[in-house]
Every structure is written in structure tokens, then in C-alpha cells.
C-alpha positions in Angstrom: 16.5 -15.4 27.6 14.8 -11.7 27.0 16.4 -9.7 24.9 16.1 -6.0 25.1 14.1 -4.3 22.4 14.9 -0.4 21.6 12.4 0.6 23.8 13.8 -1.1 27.0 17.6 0.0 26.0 16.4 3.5 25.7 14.6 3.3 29.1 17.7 1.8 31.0 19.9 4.5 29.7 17.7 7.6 30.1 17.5 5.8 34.0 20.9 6.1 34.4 21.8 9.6 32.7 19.0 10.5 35.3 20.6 9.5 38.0 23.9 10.4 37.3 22.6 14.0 37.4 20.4 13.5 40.9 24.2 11.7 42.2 25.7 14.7 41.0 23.4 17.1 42.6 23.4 15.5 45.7 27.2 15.6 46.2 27.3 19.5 45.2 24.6 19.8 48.1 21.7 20.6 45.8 20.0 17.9 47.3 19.6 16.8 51.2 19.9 12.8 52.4 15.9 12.7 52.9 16.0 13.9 49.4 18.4 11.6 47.7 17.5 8.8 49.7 14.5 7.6 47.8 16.4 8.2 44.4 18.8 6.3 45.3 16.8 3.4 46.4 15.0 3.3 43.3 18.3 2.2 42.2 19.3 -0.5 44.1 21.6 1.9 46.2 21.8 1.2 50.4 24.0 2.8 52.8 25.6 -0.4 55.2 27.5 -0.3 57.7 31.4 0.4 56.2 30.5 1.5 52.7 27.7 1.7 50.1 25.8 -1.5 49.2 24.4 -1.9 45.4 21.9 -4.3 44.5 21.5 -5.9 40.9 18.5 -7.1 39.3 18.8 -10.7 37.8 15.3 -11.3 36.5 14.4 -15.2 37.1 18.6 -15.8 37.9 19.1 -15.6 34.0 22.8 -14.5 32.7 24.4 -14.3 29.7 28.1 -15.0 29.6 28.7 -11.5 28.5 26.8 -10.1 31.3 29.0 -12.6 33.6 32.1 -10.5 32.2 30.6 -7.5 32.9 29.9 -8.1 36.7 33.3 -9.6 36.7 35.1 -6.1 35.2 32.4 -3.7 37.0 33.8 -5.9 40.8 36.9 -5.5 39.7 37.4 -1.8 38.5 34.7 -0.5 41.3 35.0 -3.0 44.4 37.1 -5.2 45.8 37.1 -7.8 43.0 34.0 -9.8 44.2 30.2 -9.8 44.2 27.3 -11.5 46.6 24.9 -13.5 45.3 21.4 -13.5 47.5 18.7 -15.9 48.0 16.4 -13.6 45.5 18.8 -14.8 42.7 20.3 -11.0 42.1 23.7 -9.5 43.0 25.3 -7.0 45.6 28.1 -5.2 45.4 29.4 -4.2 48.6 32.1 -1.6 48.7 31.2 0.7 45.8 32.1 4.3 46.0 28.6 6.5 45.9 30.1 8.6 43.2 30.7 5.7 41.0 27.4 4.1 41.2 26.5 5.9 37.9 29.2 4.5 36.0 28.4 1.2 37.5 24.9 1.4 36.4 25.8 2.7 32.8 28.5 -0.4 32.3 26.1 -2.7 33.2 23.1 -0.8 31.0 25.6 -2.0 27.7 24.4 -6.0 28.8 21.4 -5.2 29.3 21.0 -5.2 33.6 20.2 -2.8 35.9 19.6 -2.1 39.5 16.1 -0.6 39.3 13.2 -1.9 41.8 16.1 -3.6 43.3 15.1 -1.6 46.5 12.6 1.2 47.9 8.9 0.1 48.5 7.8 -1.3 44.8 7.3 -4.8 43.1 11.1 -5.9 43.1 13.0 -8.6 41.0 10.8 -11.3 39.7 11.9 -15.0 40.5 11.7 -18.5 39.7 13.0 -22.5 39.9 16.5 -22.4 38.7 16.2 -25.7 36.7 13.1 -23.6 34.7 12.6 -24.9 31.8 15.0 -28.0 31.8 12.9 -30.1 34.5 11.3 -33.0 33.3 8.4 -32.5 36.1 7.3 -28.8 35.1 4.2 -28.6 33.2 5.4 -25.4 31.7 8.1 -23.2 31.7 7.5 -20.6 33.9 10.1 -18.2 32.7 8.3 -16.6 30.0 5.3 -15.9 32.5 8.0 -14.8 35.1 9.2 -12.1 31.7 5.6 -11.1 31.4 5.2 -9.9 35.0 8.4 -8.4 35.1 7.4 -6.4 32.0 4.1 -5.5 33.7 5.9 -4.0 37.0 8.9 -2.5 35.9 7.9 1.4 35.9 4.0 0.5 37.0 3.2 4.2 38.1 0.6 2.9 40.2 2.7 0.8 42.3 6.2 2.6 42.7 5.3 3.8 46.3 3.6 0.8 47.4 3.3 0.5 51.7 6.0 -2.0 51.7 8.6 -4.2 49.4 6.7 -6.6 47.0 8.0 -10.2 45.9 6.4 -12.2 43.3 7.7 -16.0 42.5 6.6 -18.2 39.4 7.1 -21.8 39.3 6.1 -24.8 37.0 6.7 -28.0 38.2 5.3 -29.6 41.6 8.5 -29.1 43.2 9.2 -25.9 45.0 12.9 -24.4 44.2 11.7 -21.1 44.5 10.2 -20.4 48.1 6.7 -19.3 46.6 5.0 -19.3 49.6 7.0 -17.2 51.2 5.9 -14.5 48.7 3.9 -12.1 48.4 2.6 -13.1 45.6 3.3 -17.0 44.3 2.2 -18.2 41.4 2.2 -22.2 40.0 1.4 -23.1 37.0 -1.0 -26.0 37.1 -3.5 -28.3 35.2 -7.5 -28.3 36.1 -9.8 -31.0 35.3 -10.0 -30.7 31.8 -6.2 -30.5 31.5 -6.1 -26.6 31.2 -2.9 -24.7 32.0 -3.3 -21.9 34.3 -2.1 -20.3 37.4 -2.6 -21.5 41.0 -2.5 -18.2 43.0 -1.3 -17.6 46.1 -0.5 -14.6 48.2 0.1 -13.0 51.8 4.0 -15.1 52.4 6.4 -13.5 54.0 9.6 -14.0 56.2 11.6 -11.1 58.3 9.7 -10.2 62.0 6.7 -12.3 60.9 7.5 -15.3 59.1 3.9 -16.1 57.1 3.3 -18.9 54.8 1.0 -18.0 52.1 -2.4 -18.7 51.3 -4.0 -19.9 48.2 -6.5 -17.4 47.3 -7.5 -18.6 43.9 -7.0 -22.4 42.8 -7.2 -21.6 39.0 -6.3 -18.8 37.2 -6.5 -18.6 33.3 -3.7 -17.7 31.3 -5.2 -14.2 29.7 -6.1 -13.2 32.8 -2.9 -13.2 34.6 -2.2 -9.1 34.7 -5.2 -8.5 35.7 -5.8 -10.6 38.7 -2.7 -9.7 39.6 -3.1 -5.8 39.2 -6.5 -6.3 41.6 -4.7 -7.6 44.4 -2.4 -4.8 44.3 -4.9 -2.4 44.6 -6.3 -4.2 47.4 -3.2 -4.1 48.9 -2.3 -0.6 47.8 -5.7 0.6 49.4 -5.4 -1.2 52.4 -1.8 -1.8 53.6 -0.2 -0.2 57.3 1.2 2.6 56.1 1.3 3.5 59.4 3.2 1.0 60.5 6.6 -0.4 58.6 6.3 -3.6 60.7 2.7 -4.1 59.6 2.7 -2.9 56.2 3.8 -6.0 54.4 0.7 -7.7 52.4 1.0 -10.6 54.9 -0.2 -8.4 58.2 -3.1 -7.4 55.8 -4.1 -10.4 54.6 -3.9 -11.4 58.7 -6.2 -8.6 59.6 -8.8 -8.5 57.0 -9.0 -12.2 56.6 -8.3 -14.1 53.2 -12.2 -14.5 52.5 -12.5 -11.0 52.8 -9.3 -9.9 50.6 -10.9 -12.4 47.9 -13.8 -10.8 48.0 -12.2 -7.5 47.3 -9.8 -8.6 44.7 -12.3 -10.2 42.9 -15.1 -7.1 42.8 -11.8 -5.1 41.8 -11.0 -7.6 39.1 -14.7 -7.8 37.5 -14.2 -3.7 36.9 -10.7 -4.4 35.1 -10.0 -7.6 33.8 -11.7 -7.2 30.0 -9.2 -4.3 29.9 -5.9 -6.1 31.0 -6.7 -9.2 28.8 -3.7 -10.7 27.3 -3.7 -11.8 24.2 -2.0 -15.1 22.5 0.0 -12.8 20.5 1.8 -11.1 23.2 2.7 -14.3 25.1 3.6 -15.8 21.8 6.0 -12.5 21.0 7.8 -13.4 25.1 8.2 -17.0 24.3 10.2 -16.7 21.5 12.5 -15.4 23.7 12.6 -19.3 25.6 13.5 -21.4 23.1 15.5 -24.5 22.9 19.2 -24.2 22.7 20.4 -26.7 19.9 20.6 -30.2 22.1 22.7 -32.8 20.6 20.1 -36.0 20.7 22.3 -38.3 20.5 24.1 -37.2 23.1 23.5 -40.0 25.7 25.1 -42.7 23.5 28.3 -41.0 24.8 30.1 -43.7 27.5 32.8 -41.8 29.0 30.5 -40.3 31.4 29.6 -43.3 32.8 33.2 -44.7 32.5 34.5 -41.9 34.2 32.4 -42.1 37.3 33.6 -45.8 37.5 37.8 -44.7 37.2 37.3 -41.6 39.6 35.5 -41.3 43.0 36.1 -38.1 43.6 34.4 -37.0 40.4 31.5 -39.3 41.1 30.7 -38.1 44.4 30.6 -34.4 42.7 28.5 -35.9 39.8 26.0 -36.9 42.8 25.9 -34.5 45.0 26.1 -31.3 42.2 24.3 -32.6 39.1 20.5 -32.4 38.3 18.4 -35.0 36.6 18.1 -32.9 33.1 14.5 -33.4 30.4 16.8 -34.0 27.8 18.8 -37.6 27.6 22.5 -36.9 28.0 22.1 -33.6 29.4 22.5 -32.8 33.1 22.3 -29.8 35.2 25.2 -28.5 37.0 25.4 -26.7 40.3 28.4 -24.3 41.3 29.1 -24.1 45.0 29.4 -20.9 46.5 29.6 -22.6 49.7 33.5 -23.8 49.6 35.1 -23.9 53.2 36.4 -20.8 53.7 34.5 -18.5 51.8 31.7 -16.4 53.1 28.5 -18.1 51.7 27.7 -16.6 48.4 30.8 -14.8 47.4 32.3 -15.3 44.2 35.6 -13.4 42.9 35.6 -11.4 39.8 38.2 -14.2 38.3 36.4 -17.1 39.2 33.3 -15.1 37.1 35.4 -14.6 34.3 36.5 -18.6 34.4 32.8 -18.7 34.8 31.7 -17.0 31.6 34.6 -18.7 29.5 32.9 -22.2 30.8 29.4 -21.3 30.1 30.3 -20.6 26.3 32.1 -23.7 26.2 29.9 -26.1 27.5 26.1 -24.5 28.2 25.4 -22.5 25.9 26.4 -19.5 27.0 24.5 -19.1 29.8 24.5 -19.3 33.9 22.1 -18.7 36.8 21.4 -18.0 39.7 20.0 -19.9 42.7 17.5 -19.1 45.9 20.6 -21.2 47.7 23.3 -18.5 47.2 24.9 -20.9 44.7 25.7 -20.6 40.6 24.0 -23.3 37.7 24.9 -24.4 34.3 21.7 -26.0 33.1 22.2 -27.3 29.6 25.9 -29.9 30.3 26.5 -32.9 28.2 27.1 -35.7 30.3 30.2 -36.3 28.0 31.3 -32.5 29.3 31.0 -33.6 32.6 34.5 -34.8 33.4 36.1 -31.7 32.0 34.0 -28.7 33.2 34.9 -30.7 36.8 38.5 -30.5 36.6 38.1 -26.9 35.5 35.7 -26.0 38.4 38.0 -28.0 40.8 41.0 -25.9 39.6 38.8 -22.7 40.6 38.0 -24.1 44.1 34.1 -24.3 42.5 33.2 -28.1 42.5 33.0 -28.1 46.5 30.7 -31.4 46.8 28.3 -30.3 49.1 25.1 -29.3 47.2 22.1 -30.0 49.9 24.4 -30.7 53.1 24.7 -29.4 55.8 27.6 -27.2 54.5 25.6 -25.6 51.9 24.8 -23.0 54.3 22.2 -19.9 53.4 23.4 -16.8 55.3 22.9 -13.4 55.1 26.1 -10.4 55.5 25.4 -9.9 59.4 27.3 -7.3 61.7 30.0 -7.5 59.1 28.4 -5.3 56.7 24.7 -4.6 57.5 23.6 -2.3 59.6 20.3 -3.6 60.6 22.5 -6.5 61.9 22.1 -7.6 65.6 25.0 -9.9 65.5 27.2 -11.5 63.0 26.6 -14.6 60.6 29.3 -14.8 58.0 32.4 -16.0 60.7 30.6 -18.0 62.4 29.0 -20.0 59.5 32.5 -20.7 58.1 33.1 -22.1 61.6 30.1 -24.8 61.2 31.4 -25.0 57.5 34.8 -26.1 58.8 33.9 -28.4 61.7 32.2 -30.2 59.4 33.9 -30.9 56.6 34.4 -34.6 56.5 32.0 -35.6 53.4 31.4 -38.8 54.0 29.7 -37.6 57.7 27.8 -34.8 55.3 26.3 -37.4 53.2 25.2 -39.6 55.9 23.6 -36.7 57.3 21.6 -36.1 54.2 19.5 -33.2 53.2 19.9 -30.3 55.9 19.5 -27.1 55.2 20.5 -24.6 57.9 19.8 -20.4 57.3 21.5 -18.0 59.2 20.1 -14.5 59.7 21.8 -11.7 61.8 18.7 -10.2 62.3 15.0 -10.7 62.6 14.7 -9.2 58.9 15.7 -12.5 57.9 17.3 -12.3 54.9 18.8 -15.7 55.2 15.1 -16.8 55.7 16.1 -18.7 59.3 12.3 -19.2 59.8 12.3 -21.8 57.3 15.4 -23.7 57.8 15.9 -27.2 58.8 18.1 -25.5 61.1 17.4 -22.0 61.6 19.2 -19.7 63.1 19.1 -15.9 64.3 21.2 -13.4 65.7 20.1 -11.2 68.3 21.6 -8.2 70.7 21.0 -9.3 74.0 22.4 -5.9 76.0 25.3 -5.3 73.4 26.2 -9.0 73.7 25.7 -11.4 70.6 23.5 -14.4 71.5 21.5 -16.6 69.1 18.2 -18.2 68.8 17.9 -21.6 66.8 14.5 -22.9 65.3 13.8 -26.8 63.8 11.4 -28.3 61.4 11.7 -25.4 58.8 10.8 -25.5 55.3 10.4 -23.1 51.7 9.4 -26.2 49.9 6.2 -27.4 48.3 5.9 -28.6 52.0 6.3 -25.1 53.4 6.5 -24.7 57.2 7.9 -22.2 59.7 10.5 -23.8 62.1 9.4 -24.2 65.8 11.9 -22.4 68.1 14.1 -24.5 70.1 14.3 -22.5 73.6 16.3 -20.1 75.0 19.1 -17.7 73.6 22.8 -19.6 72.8 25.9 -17.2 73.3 28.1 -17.1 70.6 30.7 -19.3 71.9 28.0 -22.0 72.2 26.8 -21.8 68.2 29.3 -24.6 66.7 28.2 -26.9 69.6 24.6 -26.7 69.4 24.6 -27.4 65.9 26.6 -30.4 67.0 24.4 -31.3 70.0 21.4 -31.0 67.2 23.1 -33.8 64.4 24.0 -36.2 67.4 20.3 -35.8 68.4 19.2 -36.4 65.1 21.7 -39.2 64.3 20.5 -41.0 67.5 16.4 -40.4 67.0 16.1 -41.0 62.8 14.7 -44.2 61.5 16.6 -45.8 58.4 17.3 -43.4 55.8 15.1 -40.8 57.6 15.6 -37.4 56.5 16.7 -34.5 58.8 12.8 -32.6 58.8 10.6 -35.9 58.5 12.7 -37.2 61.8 12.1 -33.5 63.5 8.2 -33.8 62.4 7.9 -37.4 63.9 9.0 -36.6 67.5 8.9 -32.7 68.0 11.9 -30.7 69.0 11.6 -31.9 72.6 14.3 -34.6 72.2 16.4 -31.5 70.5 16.0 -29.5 73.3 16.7 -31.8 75.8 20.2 -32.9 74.3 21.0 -28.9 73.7 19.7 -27.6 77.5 20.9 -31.2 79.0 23.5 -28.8 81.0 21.8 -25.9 82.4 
């Protein structure tokens, strides 16, 4: 993964001496709330409902096992000994004092993260496919073009005060892990006809009020001119964005208005006037790749038979091995999910002792590193097969091996009522309650792949608007109901869910989601997937089995 340079180390720490002094001032009353308020946005810093809320920039979901340590110590010295982790692969803190923010920021600075352009109207945190550079499918690894754009945005003086957030998503294979067209901006790396790697671009996605799937806007891209397509449409966007309007500011209500003919048109004429100047050259991407290397793979490694004889002497292990393993490029190698997502435990959480445990495995069997997921969920990406068995046991010992990768179970959700304050009702409670209702795993994997999101408000955070089951919180004259949505999908197959009908009361949640499975269990076809059976016969059967009562 990058590695900071001089240049970036200095800039991170001058960031946090700065605001260290603008936190300082603020609490002596040298500076109002309108006037600290942007500051501290620029560094990840939101007010929520009960306390502070800091979010933590994890450039494509990469971590170090030192960095690991260092969330672990900085939860446990300034929070309540856990962190979140989101669907854009960073990390929130959720109880921190305001006047420990700096010393938050500078103990993470000394592993090289920060919170910057974690918030506030700018390009934010740059994502990707978790299983980047390990996938046998990808044509390329995205990650060092991921690095590129990061580099490009951080500090971009003519983009910090853009009219609204900005995401950008980079993938390289044909499968989608990283919702790209639900960006802004997505970017896949493709082929054209005369086998030429470059960059399918797409832009205008979005989720929150009004969920948009993006638009292609330019089917091939070349390599070199990457920046500089990409610096057009922000000027585009920049020029022409509702900044009027906070609802209608996002690139996807401009794209809407203007029409994507027109917006190509005016990227491109803003291109031709910039693109010999924002050229890049061999050299640089060369000098970011070196930072995306191989680790050292054992090739022999699949000649190992324990894994195999293993899965044969224990079922439990081999239903784990299933259900939270990854095919791997490398023979012998497999990718490793962690599950955030154990009965119990609000989706996402993760204590600063299971980190720790965490870190210690990542060093001892994948090289040191971990990511993050757009599922709310940890990785190890580089495991010996013949590692398997043991970094199980050790994971089950931590309550981390929960075998429910891609069920119904591995529930998306976003903090709700009981920390946000945009909330409309809350998420966290009763998502534990589907999580414990259904927790017999053999009825999970007959149900298959279904991925329900759960929002407690229309920003979506959870992204309910492309669930299998989606499902949304809202205030109904102080009174928490909740709408559900089918047919979802932030896939290469992308699709907005279809609402169901009428507001659910709270009491009611648990039940529909049951009334929705025995629906589904009685309409599928053999071996028919939760969304192909929902896109064969509509959500009327759905509804009717939900509203069968009233």
C-alpha cells in the first residue's frame, strides 16, 4: 500500500497543529459555531445527537497492522473502546470529546491516517473492490489508479468548496464490489477493441432523497488522460451545481437537469482546453505502482492437504470456509472475510480488543495487512489455505467467524435515532432483532444471497434504495414507521428497489421481513436467487402477502 513520502507526513502534521490551534480558539470563544463549523468539517468532525462523531479516512479500505493498533489505542484512550466501520470503507468514532479531537488526529498522523475530506462539501475518501488486486477476474488493479486520484483531490484548491459532497469509486474486474454507480463519479477499468486498458467513465449516481444510478458518459478513457477528464467534469459541475438548493446540489440533480448529452458536451470542450496540461506520464504511474506489489506468495502453497482434510473432519469450519472465504488469483491462497455482523452486535462495530487480536492476526497470517468492506465487514486477502483452520479457531474465539457472509444476516445499517441526528427513527435495535429471529443457518443458506439495508433516514447512508430488501425509517407525527423497497441492487446489475406500499409501524418490522422470505420461499423457481425471483413477478405477490390483513 502507499507509503507516505516527506512531503505528505509534513502536510498531515502541519493539518493537525492547525487545527489544534482553530480547536483551541474556538473553546476560548475566539471563534463562533458558524465559524468553527467548516474547520471542523474539513476534519472529519460532526456534531450527533449525544456526543461528537469523527470520521476517518481509509483510502481504498487499505490498513496496515500498525495502523489497526493505532485505531484500537486511539478507541480505547478517547472513546468507549470501539469504532464503526461504514459502507465507504472508513471509520467513525462516536463518542470523542471535541477537545481531544486534536490529539486524536495527531496519534493517528504517526501511521500515516487522517480525517481530512472525510466531511464538508469536497471530493471525499476514494474507494474500491475489496478483493483489489487478488481477483482473478480484474483486468487490472485498480488500487494504484484509486492512489492516483486520491493524490489529485486531497488539497485540490479548486474543489474544496464544491456545491455538495463528492464520491469517486475505481474498480477492475466485471464484478461490482464497490457500488460505482452509485457514484458520483465511477470509474472501470476496461479493454477496447484492440485490447487497450483504459477507463470506462461514469458519473451522476447517487443515493440519499434521490436515489440515481449513473450514467456512462464516456465508454473509453485512456490511461494518461485520466486527471484531466476527470478535473473537466468537476468544473462542469463546479460551474453548474444548485448551490441554491442542498437537496439539488449533488452532481446527480445536474446531470438530471441539463441532460447527459449536454454535460458531455461541456466536459468535453472543457477537456480539449486542459488535457495536454494534465497528461500523466508513465513515470508517475510507474512511481504509484511500486507501491502495489506482490507480497511474497508461497507457490507451492496449494500442495498443502490439511485444508482440504480439515473441511472433511469439521462442519462447522467448512460451512465458515463457504460462506467467508473468497476464490483467491493465487493457488493455495484464499480471501478471508471478518463478520461484523455477529448476533448481537450493532452492524459494523468492532471493539478496540477484537482490533488488536486483529492486527496480531494480520501479521501472522496476511501479511500484515486488513481492509475494509462497502458491507460494514473486515478482509484478510492474502490466507494460505493451510492457515485456514487456525486463523478460524482464533476468529471464533473473538466472536469474528459469524458464518453469514451474503445472508440475510449480513445486514447493512446505518447509526439511526441512536446517534444521528438527521435520524427519523432508529435502525441499529431493530436490525439486531431481524439478526436474532433469524439465526438458524441452515434457513440463511437456503435463503441464499439477500442483502437487506437499513437507513433511519432518507439520507440513506445504509443505501436502502438499493437493497434486496430495503428499508427506511421515517417520522410519521413523532411516531417511528417504516417504508420497505424490493428488487434493489449496487452491483454490476445496478437497480433502485421498487417500494413496496404503505408505511409499517415499528412493531410490524420483524414480521414483514418474515411475510417477505415466506413470499419469496413460496414464488422462487429452483435455486432462484432472492432479486432474479423479485424481477420475474414484480413485488405484487410481496405486497399482497405483507397487506393480506388490512
Amino acid at each position: 500500500m502507499y507509503q507516505y513520502d516527506e512531503y505528505d507526513q509534513t502536510m498531515i502534521d502541519q493539518r493537525v497543529k492547525q487545527y489544534r490551534d482553530q480547536t483551541r480558539r474556538f473553546l476560548a470563544g475566539e471563534l463562533t459555531e458558524d465559524q468553527f463549523r467548516p474547520l471542523r468539517l474539513m476534519n472529519g468532525l460532526y456534531i450527533q445527537t449525544h456526543a461528537p462523531m469523527l470520521r476517518v479516512a481509509i483510502p481504498y479500505g487499505m490498513m496496515t497492522a500498525t495502523q489497526v493498533r493505532m485505531i484500537a489505542h486511539v478507541a480505547r484512550k478517547y472513546d468507549k473502546s470501539f469504532v464503526h466501520f461504514t459502507t465507504r470503507q472508513n471509520f467513525q468514532m462516536n463518542w470523542p470529546k471535541l477537545e481531544d479531537v486534536p490529539d486524536i488526529l495527531e496519534a493517528l498522523a504517526s501511521v500515516q491516517m487522517h480525517a481530512i475530506q472525510s466531511s464538508g462539501n469536497c471530493i471525499r475518501n476514494v474507494t474500491s473492490d475489496q478483493l483489489a488486486g487478488v481477483n482473478a477476474n480484474e483486468i487490472e488493479d485498480p488500487r494504484p489508479w484509486a492512489e492516483i486520484v486520491r493524490q489529485w483531490s486531497t488539497f485540490h484548491p479548486e474543489f474544496a468548496y464544491l456545491p455538495r459532497k463528492f464520491k469517486i469509486a475505481v474498480i477492475g474486474s466485471p464484478e461490482d464490489r464497490a457500488a460505482t454507480k452509485l457514484h458520483d463519479i465511477g470509474l472501470h477499468l476496461v479493454k477496447n477493441h484492440d485490447g487497450q486498458v483504459g477507463f470506462e467513465v461514469f458519473v451522476g449516481g447517487g443515493l440519499g432523497r434521490t436515489p440515481v444510478i449513473g450514467v456512462q458518459i464516456r465508454p473509453f478513457l485512456e490511461k494518461q488522460d485520466l486527471l484531466s477528464y476527470l478535473e473537466a467534469i468537476l468544473r462542469v459541475y463546479n460551474r453548474l451545481g444548485r448551490r441554491d438548493n442542498k437537496y439539488k446540489a449533488r452532481i446527480k440533480i445536474t446531470v438530471r437537469e441539463h441532460g447527459i448529452n449536454h454535460i458531455r458536451e461541456l466536459v468535453e470542450a472543457e477537456w480539449v482546453q486542459i488535457r495536454e496540461q494534465l497528461k500523466l506520464d508513465q513515470k508517475e504511474i510507474d512511481r504509484v505502482k511500486q507501491y502495489f506489489t506482490e507480497p511474497d506468495y508461497e507457490l507451492d502453497a496449494e500442495q498443502d492437504t490439511s485444508y482440504s482434510e480439515m473441511l472433511g473432519q469439521d462442519a462447522a469450519f467448512a460451512r465458515w470456509a463457504k460462506q467467508n472465504t473468497a476464490d483467491h488469483k493465487v493457488p493455495g491462497y484464499r480471501a478471508v472475510y471478518v463478520s461484523l455482523k455477529k448476533p448481537g452486535v450493532p452492524p459494523g462495530d468492532i471493539t478496540s480488543d477484537q482490533l488488536e487480536v486483529l492486527a496480531d492476526l494480520a501479521e501472522e497470517f496476511s501479511f500484515a495487512e486488513i481492509r475494509s468492506t462497502h458491507t460494514q465487514n473486515l478482509i484478510f486477502t492474502d490466507v494460505k489455505q493451510a492457515d485456514l483452520y487456525a486463523l478460524w479457531l482464533r476468529l471464533e474465539a473473538e466472536g469474528l467467524a459469524t458464518p453469514n457472509i451474503n445472508t440475510l444476516t449480513d445486514i447493512i445499517c446505518c447509526p439511526g435515532l441512536d446517534y444521528c441526528g438527521l435520524a427519523n427513527a432508529t435502525s441499529i435495535p431493530l436490525s439486531l432483532q431481524i439478526s436474532e429471529k433469524f439465526d438458524d443457518l441452515d434457513y440463511l443458506y437456503d435463503l441464499g444471497d439477500i442483502k437487506i439495508k437499513f437507513s433511519g433516514c432518507m439520507n440513506g447512508c445504509a443505501h436502502q434504495s438499493v437493497g434486496h430488501i430495503g428499508i427506511l425509517g421515517v417520522d410519521k407525527k413523532g411516531e417511528e414507521w417504516y417504508q420497505f423497497t424490493l428488487g434493489g441492487s449496487s452491483e454490476a446489475d445496478a437497480s433502485l428497489g421498487e417500494r413496496l406500499g404503505r408505511a409499517i409501524p415499528k412493531e410490524d418490522v420483524v414480521k414483514t421481513v418474515t411475510e417477505i422470505l415466506d413470499a419469496y420461499v413460496d414464488l422462487r423457481h429452483q435455486d432462484e436467487a432472492f432479486l432474479a425471483t423479485v424481477r420475474r413477478v414484480g413485488i405484487e405477490p410481496f405486497k399482497e402477502r405483507v397487506y393480506a390483513d388490512n
